[in-house]
PDB file of N, CA, C and O in Angstrom:
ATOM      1  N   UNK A   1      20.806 -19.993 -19.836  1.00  0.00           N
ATOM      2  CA  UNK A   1      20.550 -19.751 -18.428  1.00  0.00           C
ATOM      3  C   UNK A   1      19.050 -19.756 -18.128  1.00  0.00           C
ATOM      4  O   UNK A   1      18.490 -20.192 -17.122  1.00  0.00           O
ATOM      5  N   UNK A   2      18.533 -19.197 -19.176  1.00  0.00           N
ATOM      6  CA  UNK A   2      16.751 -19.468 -18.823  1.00  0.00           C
ATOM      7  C   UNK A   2      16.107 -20.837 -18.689  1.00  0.00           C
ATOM      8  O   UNK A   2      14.967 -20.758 -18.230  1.00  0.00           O
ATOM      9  N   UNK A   3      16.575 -22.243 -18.998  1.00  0.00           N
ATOM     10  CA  UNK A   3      16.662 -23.112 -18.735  1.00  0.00           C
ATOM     11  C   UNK A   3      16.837 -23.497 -17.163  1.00  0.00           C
ATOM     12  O   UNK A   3      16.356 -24.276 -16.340  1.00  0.00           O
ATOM     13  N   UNK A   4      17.480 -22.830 -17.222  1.00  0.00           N
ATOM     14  CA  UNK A   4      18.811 -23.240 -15.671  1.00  0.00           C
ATOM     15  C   UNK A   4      17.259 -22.470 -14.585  1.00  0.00           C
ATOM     16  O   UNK A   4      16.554 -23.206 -13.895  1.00  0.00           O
ATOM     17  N   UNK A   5      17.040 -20.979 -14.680  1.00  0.00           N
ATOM     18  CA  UNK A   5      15.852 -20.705 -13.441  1.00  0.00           C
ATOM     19  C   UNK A   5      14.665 -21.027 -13.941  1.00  0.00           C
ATOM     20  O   UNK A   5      13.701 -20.714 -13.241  1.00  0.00           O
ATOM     21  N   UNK A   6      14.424 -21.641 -15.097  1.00  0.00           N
ATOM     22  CA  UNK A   6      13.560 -22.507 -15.088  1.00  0.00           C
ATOM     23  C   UNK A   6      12.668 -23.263 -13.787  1.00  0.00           C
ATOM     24  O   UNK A   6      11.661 -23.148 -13.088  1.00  0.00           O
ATOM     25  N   UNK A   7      14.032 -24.234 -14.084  1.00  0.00           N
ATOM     26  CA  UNK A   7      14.247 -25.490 -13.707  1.00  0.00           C
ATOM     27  C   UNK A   7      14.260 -25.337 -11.855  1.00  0.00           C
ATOM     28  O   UNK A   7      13.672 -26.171 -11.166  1.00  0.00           O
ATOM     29  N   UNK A   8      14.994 -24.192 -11.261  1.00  0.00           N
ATOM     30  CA  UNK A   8      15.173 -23.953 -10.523  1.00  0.00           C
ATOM     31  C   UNK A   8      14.287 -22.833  -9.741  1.00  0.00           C
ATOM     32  O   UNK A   8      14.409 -22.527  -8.555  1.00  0.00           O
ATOM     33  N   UNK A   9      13.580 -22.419 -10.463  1.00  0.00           N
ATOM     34  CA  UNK A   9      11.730 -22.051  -9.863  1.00  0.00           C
ATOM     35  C   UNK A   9      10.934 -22.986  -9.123  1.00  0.00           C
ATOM     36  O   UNK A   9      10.243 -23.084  -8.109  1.00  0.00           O
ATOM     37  N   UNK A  10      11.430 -23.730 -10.272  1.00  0.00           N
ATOM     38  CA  UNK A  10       9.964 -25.011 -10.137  1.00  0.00           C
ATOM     39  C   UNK A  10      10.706 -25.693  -8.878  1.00  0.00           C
ATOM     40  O   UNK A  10      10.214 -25.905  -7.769  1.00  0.00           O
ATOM     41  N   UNK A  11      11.853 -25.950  -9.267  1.00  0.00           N
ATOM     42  CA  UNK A  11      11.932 -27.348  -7.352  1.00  0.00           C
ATOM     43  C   UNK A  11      12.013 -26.393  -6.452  1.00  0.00           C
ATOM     44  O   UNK A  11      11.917 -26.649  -5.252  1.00  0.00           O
ATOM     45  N   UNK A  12      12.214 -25.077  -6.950  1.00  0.00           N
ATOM     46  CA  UNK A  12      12.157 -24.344  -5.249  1.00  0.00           C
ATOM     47  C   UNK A  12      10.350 -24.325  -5.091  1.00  0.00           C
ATOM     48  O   UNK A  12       9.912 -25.060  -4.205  1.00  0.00           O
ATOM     49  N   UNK A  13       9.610 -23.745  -5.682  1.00  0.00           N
ATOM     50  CA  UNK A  13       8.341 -24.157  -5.731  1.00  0.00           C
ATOM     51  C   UNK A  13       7.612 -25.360  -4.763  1.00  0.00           C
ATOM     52  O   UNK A  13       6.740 -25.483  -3.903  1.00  0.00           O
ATOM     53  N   UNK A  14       8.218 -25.844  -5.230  1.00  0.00           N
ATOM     54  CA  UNK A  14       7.836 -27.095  -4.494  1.00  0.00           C
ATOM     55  C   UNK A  14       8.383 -27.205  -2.964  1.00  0.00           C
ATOM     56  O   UNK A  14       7.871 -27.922  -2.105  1.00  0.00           O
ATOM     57  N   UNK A  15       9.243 -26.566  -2.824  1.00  0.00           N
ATOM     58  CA  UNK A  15      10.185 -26.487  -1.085  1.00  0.00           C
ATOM     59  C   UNK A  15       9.333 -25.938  -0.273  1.00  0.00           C
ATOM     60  O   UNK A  15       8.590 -25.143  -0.850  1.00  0.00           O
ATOM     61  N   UNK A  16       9.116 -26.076   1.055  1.00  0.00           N
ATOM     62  CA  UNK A  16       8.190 -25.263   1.975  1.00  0.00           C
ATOM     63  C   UNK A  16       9.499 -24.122   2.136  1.00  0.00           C
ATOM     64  O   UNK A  16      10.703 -24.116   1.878  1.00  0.00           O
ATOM     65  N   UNK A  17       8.272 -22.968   2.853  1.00  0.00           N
ATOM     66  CA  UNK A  17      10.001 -21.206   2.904  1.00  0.00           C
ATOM     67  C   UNK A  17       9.345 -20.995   4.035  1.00  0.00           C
ATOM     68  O   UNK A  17       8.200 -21.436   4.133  1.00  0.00           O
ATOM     69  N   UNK A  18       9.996 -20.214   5.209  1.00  0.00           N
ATOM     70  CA  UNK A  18       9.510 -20.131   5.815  1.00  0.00           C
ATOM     71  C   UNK A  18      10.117 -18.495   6.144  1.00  0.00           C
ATOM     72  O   UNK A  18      11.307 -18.238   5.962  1.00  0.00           O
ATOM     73  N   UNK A  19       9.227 -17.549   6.600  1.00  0.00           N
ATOM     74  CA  UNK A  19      10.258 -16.299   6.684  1.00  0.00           C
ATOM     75  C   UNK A  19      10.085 -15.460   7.709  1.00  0.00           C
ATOM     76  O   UNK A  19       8.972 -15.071   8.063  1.00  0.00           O
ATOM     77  N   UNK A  20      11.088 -15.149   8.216  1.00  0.00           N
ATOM     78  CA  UNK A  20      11.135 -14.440   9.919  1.00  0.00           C
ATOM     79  C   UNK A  20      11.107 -12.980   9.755  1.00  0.00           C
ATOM     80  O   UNK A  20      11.463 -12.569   8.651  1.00  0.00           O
ATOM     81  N   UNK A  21      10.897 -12.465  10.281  1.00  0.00           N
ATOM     82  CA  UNK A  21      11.362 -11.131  10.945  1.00  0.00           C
ATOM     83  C   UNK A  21      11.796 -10.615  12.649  1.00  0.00           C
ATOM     84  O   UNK A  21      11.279  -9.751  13.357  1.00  0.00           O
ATOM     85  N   UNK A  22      13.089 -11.660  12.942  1.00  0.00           N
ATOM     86  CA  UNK A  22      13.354 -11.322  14.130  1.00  0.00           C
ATOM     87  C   UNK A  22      13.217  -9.826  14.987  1.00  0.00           C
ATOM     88  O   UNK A  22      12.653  -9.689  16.073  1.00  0.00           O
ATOM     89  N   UNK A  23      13.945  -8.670  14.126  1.00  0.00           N
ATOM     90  CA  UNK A  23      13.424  -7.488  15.002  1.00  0.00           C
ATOM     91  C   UNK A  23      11.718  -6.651  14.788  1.00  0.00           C
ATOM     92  O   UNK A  23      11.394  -5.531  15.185  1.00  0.00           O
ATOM     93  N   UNK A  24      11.036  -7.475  14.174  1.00  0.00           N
ATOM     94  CA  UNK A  24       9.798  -7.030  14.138  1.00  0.00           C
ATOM     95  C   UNK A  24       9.137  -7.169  15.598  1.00  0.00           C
ATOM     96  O   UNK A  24       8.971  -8.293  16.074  1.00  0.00           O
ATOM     97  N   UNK A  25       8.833  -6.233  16.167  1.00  0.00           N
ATOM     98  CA  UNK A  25       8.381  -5.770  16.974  1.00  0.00           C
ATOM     99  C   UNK A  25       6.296  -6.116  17.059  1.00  0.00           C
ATOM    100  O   UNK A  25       5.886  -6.724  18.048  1.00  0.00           O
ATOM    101  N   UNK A  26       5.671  -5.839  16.397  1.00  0.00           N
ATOM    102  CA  UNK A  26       4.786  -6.040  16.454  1.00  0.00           C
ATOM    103  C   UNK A  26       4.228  -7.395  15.297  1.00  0.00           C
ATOM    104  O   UNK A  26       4.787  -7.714  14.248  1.00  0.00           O
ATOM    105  N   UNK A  27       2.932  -8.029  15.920  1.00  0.00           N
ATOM    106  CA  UNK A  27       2.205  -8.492  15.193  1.00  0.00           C
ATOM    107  C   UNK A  27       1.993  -7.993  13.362  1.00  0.00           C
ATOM    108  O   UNK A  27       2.264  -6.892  12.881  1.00  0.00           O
ATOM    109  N   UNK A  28       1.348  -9.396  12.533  1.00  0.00           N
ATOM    110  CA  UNK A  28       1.364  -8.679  11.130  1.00  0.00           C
ATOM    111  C   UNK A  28      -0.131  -7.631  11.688  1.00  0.00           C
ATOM    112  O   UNK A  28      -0.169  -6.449  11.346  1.00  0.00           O
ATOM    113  N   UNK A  29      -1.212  -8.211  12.503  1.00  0.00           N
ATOM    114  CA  UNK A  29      -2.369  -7.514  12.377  1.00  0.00           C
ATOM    115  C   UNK A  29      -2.013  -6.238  13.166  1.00  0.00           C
ATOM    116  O   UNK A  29      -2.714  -5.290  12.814  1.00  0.00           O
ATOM    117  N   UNK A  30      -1.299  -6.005  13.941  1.00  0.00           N
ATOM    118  CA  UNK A  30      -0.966  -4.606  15.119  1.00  0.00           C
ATOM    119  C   UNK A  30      -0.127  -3.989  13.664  1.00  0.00           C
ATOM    120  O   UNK A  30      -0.530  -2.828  13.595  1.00  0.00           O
ATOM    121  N   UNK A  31       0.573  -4.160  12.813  1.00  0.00           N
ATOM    122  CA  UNK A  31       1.550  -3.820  12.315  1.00  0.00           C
ATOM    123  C   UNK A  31       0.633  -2.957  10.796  1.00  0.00           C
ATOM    124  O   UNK A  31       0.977  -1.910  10.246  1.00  0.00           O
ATOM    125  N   UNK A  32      -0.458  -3.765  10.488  1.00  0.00           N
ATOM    126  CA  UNK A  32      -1.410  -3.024   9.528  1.00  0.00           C
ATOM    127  C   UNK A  32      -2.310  -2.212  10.024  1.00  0.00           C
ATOM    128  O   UNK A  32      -2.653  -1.156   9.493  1.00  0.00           O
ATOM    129  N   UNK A  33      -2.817  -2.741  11.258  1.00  0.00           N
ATOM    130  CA  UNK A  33      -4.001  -1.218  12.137  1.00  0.00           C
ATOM    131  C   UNK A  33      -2.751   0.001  12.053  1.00  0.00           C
ATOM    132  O   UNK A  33      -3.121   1.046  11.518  1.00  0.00           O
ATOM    133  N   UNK A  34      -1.779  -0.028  12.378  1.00  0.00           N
ATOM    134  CA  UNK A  34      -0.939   1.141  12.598  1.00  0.00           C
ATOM    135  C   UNK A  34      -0.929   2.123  11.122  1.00  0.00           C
ATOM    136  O   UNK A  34      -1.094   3.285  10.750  1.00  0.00           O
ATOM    137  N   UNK A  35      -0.748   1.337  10.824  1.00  0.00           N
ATOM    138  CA  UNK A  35      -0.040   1.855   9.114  1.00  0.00           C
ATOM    139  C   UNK A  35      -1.526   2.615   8.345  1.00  0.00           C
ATOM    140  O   UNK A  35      -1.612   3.622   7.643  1.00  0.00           O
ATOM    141  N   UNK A  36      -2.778   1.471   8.914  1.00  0.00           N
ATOM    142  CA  UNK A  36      -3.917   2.250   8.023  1.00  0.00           C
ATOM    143  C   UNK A  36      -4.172   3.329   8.998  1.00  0.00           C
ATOM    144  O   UNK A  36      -4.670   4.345   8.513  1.00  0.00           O
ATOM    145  N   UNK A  37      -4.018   3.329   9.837  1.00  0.00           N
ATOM    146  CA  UNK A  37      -4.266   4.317  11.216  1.00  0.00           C
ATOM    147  C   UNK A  37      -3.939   5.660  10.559  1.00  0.00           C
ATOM    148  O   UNK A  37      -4.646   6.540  10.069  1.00  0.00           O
ATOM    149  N   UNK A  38      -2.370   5.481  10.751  1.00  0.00           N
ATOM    150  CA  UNK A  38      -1.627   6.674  10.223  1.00  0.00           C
ATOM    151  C   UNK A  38      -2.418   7.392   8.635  1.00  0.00           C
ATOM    152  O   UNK A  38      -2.683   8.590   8.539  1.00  0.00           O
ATOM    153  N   UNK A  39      -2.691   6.357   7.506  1.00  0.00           N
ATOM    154  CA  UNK A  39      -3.377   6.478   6.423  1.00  0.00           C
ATOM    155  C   UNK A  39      -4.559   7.409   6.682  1.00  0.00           C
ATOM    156  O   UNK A  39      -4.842   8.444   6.079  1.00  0.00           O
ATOM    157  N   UNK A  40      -5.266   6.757   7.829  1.00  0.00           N
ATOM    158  CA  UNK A  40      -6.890   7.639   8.091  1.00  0.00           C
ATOM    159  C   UNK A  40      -6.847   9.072   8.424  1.00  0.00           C
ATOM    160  O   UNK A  40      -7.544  10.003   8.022  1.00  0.00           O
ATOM    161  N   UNK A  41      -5.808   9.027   9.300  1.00  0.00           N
ATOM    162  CA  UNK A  41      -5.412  10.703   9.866  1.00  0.00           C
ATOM    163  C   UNK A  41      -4.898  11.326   8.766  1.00  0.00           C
ATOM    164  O   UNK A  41      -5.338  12.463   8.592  1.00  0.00           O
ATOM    165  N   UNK A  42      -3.945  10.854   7.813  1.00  0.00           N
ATOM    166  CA  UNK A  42      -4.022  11.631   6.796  1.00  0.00           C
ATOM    167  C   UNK A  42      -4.721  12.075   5.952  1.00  0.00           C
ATOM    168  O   UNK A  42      -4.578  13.207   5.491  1.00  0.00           O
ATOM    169  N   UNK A  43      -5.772  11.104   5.533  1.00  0.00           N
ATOM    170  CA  UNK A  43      -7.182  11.131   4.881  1.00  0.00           C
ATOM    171  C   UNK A  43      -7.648  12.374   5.579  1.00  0.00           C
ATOM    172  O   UNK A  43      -7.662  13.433   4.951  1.00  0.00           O
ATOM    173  N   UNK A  44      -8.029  12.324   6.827  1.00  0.00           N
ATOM    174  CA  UNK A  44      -8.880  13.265   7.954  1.00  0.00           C
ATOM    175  C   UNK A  44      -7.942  14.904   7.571  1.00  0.00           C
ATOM    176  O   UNK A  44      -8.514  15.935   7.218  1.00  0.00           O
ATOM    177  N   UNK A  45      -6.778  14.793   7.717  1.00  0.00           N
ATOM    178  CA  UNK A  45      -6.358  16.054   7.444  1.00  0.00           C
ATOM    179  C   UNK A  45      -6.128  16.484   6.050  1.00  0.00           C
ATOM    180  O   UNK A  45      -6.193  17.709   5.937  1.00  0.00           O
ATOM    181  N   UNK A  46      -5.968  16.075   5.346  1.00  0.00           N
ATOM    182  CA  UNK A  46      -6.303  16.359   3.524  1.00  0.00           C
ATOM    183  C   UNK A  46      -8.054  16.856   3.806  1.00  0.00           C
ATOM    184  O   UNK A  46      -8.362  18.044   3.709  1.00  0.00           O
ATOM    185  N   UNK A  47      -9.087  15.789   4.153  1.00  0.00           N
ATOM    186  CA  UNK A  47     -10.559  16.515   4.342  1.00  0.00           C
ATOM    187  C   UNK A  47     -10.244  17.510   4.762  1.00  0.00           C
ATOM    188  O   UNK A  47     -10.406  18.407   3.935  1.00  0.00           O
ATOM    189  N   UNK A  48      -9.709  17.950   6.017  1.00  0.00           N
ATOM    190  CA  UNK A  48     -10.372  18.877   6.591  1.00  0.00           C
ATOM    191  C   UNK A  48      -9.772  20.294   6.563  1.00  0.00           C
ATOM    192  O   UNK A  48      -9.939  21.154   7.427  1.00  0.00           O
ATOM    193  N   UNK A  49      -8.624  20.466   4.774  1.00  0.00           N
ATOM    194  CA  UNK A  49      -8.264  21.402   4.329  1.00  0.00           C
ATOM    195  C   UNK A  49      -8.794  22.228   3.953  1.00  0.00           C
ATOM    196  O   UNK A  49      -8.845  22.146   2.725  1.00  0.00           O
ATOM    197  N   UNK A  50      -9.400  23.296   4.418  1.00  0.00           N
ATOM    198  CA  UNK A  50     -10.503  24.478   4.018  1.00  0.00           C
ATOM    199  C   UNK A  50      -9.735  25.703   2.985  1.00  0.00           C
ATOM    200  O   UNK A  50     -10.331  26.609   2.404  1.00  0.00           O
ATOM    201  N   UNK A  51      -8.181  25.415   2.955  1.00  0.00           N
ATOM    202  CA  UNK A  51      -7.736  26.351   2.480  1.00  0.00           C
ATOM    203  C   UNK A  51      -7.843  26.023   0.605  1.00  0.00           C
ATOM    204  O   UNK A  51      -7.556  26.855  -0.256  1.00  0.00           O
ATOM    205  N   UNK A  52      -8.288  24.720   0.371  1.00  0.00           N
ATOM    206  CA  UNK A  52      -8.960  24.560  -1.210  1.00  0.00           C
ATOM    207  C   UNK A  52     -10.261  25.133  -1.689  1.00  0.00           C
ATOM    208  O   UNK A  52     -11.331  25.048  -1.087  1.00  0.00           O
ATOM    209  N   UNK A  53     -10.035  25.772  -2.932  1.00  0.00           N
ATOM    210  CA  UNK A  53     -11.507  25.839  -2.951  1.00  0.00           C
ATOM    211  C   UNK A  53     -12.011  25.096  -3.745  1.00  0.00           C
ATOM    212  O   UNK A  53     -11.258  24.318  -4.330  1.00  0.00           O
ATOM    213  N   UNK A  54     -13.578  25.068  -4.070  1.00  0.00           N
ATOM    214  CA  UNK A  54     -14.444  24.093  -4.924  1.00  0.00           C
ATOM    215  C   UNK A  54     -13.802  22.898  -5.886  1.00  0.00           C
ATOM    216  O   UNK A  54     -13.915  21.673  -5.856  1.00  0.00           O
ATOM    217  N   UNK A  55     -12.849  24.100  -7.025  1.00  0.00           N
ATOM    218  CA  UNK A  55     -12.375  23.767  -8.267  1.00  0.00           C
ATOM    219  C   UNK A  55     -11.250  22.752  -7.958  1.00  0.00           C
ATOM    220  O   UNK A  55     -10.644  22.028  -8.747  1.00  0.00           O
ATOM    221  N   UNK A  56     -11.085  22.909  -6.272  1.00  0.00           N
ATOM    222  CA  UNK A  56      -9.648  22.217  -6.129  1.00  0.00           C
ATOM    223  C   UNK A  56      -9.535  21.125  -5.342  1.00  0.00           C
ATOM    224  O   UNK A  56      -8.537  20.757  -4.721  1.00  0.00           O
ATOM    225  N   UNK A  57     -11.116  20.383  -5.421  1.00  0.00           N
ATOM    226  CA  UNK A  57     -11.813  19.094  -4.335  1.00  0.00           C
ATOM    227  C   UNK A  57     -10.641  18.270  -5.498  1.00  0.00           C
ATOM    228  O   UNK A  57      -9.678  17.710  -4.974  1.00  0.00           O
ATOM    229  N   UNK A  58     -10.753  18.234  -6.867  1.00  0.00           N
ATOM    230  CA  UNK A  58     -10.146  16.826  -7.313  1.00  0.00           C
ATOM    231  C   UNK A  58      -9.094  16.729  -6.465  1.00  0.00           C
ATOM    232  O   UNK A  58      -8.989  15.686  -5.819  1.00  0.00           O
ATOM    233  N   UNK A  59      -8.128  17.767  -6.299  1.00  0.00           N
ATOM    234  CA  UNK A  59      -6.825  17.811  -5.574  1.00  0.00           C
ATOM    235  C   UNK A  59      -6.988  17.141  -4.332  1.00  0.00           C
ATOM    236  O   UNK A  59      -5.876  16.898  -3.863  1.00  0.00           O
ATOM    237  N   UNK A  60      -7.534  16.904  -3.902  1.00  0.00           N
ATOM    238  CA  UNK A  60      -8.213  16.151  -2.459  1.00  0.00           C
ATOM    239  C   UNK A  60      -8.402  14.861  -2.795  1.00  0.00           C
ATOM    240  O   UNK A  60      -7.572  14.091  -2.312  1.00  0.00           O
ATOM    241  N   UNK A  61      -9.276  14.368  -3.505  1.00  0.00           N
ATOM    242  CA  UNK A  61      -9.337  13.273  -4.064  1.00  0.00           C
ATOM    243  C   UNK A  61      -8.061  12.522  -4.496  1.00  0.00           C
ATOM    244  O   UNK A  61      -7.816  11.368  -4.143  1.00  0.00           O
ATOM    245  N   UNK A  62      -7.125  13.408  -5.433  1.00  0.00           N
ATOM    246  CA  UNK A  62      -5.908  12.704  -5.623  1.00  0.00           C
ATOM    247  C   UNK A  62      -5.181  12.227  -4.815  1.00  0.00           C
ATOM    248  O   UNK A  62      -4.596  11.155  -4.972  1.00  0.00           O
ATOM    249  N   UNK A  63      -5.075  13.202  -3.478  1.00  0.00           N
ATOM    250  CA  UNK A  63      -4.351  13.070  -2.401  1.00  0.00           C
ATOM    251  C   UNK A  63      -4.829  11.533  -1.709  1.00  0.00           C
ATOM    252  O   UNK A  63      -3.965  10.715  -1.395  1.00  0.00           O
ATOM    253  N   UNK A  64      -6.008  11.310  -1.554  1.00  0.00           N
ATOM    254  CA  UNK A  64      -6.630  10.805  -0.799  1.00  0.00           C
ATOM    255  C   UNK A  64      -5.901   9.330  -1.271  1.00  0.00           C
ATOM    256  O   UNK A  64      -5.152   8.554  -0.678  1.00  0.00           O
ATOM    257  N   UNK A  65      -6.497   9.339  -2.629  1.00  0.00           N
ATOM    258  CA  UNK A  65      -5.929   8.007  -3.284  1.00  0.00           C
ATOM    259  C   UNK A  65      -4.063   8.181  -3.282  1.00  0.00           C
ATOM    260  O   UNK A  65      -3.326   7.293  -2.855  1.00  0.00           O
ATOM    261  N   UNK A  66      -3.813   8.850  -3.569  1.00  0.00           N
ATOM    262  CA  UNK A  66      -2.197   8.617  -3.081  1.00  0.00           C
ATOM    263  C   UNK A  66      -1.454   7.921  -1.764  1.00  0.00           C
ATOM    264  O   UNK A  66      -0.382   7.379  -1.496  1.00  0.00           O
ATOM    265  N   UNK A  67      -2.967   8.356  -0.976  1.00  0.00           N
ATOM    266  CA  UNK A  67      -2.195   8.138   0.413  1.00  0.00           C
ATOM    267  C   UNK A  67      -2.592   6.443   0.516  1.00  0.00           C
ATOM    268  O   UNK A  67      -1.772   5.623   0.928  1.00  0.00           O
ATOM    269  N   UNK A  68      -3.729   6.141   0.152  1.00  0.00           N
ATOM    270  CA  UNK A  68      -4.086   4.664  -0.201  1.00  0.00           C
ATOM    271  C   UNK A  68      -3.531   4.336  -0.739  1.00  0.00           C
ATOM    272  O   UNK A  68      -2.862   3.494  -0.141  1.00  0.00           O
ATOM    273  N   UNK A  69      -3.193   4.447  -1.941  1.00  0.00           N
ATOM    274  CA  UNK A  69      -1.739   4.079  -2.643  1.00  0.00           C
ATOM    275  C   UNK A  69      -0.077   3.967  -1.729  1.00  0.00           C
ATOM    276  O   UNK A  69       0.821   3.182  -2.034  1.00  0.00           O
ATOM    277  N   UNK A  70      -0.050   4.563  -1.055  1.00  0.00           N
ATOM    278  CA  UNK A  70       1.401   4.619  -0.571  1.00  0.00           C
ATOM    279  C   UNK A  70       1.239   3.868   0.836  1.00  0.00           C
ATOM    280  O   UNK A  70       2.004   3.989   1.793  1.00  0.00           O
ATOM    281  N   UNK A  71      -0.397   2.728   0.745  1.00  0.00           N
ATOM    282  CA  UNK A  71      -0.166   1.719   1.987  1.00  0.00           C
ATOM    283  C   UNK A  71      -0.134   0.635   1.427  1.00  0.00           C
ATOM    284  O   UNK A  71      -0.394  -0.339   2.133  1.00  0.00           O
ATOM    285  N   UNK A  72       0.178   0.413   0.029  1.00  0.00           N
ATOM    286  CA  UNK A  72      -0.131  -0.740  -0.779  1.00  0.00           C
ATOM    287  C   UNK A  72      -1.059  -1.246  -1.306  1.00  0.00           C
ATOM    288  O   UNK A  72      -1.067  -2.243  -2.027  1.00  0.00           O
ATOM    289  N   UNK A  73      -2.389  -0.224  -0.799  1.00  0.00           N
ATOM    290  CA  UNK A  73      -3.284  -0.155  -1.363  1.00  0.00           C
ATOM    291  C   UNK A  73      -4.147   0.408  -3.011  1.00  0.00           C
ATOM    292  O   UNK A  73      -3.364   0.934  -3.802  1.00  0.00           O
ATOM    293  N   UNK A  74      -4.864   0.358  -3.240  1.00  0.00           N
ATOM    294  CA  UNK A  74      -4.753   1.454  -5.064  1.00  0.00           C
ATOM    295  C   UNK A  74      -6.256   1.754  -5.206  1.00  0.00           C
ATOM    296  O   UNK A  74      -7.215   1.270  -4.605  1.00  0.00           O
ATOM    297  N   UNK A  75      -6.200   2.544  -6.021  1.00  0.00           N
ATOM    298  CA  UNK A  75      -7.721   3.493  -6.161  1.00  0.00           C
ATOM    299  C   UNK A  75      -8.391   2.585  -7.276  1.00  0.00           C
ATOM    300  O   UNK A  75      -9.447   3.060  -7.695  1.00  0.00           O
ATOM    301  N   UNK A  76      -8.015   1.411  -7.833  1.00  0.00           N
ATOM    302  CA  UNK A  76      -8.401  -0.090  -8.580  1.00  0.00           C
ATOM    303  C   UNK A  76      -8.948   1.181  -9.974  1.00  0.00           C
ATOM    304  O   UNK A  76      -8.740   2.393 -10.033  1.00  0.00           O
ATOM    305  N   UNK A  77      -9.467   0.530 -10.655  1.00  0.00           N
ATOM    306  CA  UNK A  77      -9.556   0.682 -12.123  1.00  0.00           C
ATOM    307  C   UNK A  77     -10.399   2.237 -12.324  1.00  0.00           C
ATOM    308  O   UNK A  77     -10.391   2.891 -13.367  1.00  0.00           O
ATOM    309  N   UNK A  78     -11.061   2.595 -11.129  1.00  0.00           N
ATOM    310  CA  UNK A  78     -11.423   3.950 -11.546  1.00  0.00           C
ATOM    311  C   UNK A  78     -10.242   5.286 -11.663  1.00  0.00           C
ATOM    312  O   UNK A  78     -10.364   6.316 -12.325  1.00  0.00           O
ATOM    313  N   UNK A  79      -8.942   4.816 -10.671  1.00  0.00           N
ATOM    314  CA  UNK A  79      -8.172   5.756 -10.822  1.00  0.00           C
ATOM    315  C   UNK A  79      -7.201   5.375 -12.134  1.00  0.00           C
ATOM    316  O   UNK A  79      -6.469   4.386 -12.085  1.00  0.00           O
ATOM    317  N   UNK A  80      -7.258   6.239 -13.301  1.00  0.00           N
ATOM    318  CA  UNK A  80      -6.599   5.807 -14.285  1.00  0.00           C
ATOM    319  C   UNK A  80      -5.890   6.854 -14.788  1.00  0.00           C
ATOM    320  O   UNK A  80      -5.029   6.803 -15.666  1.00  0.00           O
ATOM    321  N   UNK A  81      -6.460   8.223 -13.938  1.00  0.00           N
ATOM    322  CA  UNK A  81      -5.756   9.492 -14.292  1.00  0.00           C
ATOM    323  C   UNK A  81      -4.674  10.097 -13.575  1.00  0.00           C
ATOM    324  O   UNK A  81      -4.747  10.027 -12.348  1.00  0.00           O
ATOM    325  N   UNK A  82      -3.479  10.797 -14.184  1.00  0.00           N
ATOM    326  CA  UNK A  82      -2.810  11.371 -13.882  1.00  0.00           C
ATOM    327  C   UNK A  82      -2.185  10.890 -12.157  1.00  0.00           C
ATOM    328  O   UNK A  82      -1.299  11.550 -11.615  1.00  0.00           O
TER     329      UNK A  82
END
């Protein structure tokens, strides 16, 4: 069978695809301002948690990159911890 999607990678490969999203409602660019939007305000309210103290900024940091993380975004090769 690995033969078989081989074979059948490659000529689809070669096919033009074309792909809809009829009930999408917004633009792809209206559709990513939103999403990082939402991302920033979360950023903004993780900052502006006073109830951490000093020892507990990494915890902020993690958050921060999580939330970048959970837009498809990633904290790239410096985040490697935990």
């Amino acid at each position: 069978m690995e033969l078989y999607e081989e074979i059948l990678v490659k000529a689809l490969s070669q096919q033009q695809a074309e792909v809809t999203f009829p009930n999408l409602k917004l633009d792809a660019q209206a559709l990513v301002r939103e999403k990082y939007y939402r991302a920033v305000e979360e950023i903004r309210d993780i900052i502006r948690d006073m109830s951490l103290t000093d020892p507990e900024c990494y915890q902020k940091i993690e958050a921060i990159i999580a939330c970048l993380e959970e837009t498809g975004s990633d904290g790239g090769a410096r985040h490697d911890w935990g």
